[in-house]
Steps between C-alpha positions, in 0.01 A plus 500: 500500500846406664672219356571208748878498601444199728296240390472137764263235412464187705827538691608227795789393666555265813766460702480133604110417642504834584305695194619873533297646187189318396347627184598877463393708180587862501539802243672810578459785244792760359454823665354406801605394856359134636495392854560144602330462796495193766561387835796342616538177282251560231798429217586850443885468512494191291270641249760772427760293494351312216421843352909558532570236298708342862209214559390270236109497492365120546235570272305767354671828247640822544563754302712846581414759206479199257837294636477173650751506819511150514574425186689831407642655848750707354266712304260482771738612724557831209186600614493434856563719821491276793516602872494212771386578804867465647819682328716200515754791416894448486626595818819592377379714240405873502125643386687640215693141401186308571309683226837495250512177562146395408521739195803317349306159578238675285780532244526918527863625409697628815407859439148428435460294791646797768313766347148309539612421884533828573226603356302224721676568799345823444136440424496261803679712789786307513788808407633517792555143564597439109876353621441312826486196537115310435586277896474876695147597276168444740221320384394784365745620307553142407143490317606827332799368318323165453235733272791689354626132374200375325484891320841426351407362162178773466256192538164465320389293791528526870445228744560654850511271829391675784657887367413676806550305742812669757441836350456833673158724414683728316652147248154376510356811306814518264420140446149559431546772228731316326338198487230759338726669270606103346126429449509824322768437285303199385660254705369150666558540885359167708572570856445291794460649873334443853497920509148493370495881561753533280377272223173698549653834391669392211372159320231541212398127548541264733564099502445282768609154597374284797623164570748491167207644289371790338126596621246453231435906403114464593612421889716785500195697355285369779745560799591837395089587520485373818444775808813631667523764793547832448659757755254800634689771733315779630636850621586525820306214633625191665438172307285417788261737478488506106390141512148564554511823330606319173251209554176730550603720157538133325215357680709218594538317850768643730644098524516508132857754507799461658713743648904501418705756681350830323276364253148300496503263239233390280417192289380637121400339241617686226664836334115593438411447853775706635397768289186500635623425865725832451175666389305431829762590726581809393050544492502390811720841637819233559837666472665254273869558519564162356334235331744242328479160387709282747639275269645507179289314202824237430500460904138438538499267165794285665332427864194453322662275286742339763148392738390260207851321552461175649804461747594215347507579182750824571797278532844663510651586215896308539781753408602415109818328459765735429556587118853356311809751569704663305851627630382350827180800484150364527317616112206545665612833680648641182293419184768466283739232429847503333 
């Protein structure tokens, strides 16, 4: 059993009438990889800002491998890798000062500090940029060294923002195995994303919050039972005319699947019924040249989840006021204070 690096219980905070997390209790294990999934203004953001130690909680506990961050940020903030959604980098600074810079804010000697840079410039693809300036770095590139910057101190915990989003295919697989290889090395990794693809491929559990709080685990349960459509494509024939093919082998009414582009699509109930769907196709002489579930589980867990929403109730979360500054640089973006 993996111990708990991230343990919430209870946890709101309002901004004004406006209440951004409700009641949110979470744990995320050591050695595994958590997703934090939600629709736009579910309290994400502001949950891991409270997680950061950079928002005080208005009520409720947390707890980062033991440490309080509200009552102890700076060893909280020992432990902590964070990775907004945004670099907030300094302009004026190269990739390679950025990450000296945050290493002697993490109080690293000089020589300590370059060394681990370059290794991170490395590991993250950044070599070749390592002494330009962060303003000319893309999105992209900019989400790189924002991950290279919350890996400075070798963090037990990672809280990443949005990681993939403005990265390439290629930096979406490196991302991927290394988010992996941390859960492997028996770190806490909560990460937040709309790429539900992505979360799919690499989270061991999953979290979700709706309207500021986190679904009760038997909903979850029941949405992620519920039937989703799976993708049939036949070789060398036309969706069209594999629509009525595919019904008569499942003994189903033609009305009952759609067609999209290549592919009929089918409504099953479960991983047992597609087995046995598979089974009668392939009996009934069909040449199955795919046969796919359509969505993800997180995906079809989320709309499932998002329908039982009422509209009023899935107010917009307000942007968090911005964290106190130090040296005129928002905390929030670096983790680490002086």
């Amino acid at each position: 059993m993996t111990s708990p690096g991230i343990v919430v219980e209870g946890v709101r905070r309002a901004f004004g009438d406006i209440q951004a997390v409700r009641n949110v209790s979470l744990v995320a294990h050591a050695g595994r990889v958590t997703g934090l999934v939600g629709p736009n203004g579910s309290g994400k953001t502001t949950l891991l800002l409270m997680l950061a130690s950079l928002l005080a909680p208005d009520a409720g506990s947390i707890r980062i491998d033991g440490v309080d961050p509200i009552s102890d940020p700076h060893a909280a903030r020992a432990l902590i890798g964070w990775m907004p959604d945004a670099l907030g980098a300094w302009d004026a600074l190269t990739s390679r000062e950025t990450l000296v810079v945050t290493g002697r804010l993490y109080g690293m000697p000089k020589a300590e500090a370059s060394a681990r840079a370059t290794a991170l410039l490395e590991e993250v693809g950044l070599t070749a940029l390592a002494d330009s300036p962060a303003k000319v770095l893309s999105r992209g590139q900019k989400q790189r060294l924002g991950l290279a910057r919350a890996l400075v101190h070798e963090p037990r915990v990672l809280l990443l923002d949005e990681p993939a989003s403005g990265l390439d295919p290629q930096a979406r697989i490196d991302l991927r195995v290394l988010l992996r290889r941390f859960a492997a090395e028996g770190r806490t990794v909560l990460v937040s994303s709309h790429i539900l693809s992505e979360l799919e491929e690499v989270v061991d559990d999953a979290v979700f919050l709706v309207a500021g709080e986190a679904v009760d685990a038997g909903r979850v349960e029941a949405a992620a039972r519920r039937a989703r459509p799976w993708r049939v494509r036949l070789d060398g024939v036309e969706a069209s005319d594999a629509r009525p093919q595919v019904a008569a082998a499942l003994r189903l009414s033609p009305e009952s699947i759609t067609v999209d582009r290549r592919d009929v699509v089918v409504e099953i109930s479960s991983d047992e019924d597609a087995v046995a769907a598979l089974r009668e196709l392939v009996a009934a002489g069909l040449a199955v040249a795919e046969f796919a579930a359509a969505q993800g589980s997180l995906e079809r867990t989320f709309l499932d989840l998002g329908r039982g929403v009422p509209p009023q109730e899935a107010a917009a979360e307000p942007a968090p006021p911005a964290p106190p500054t130090v040296g005129g640089e928002q905390t929030n973006d670096e983790g680490a204070t002086a």
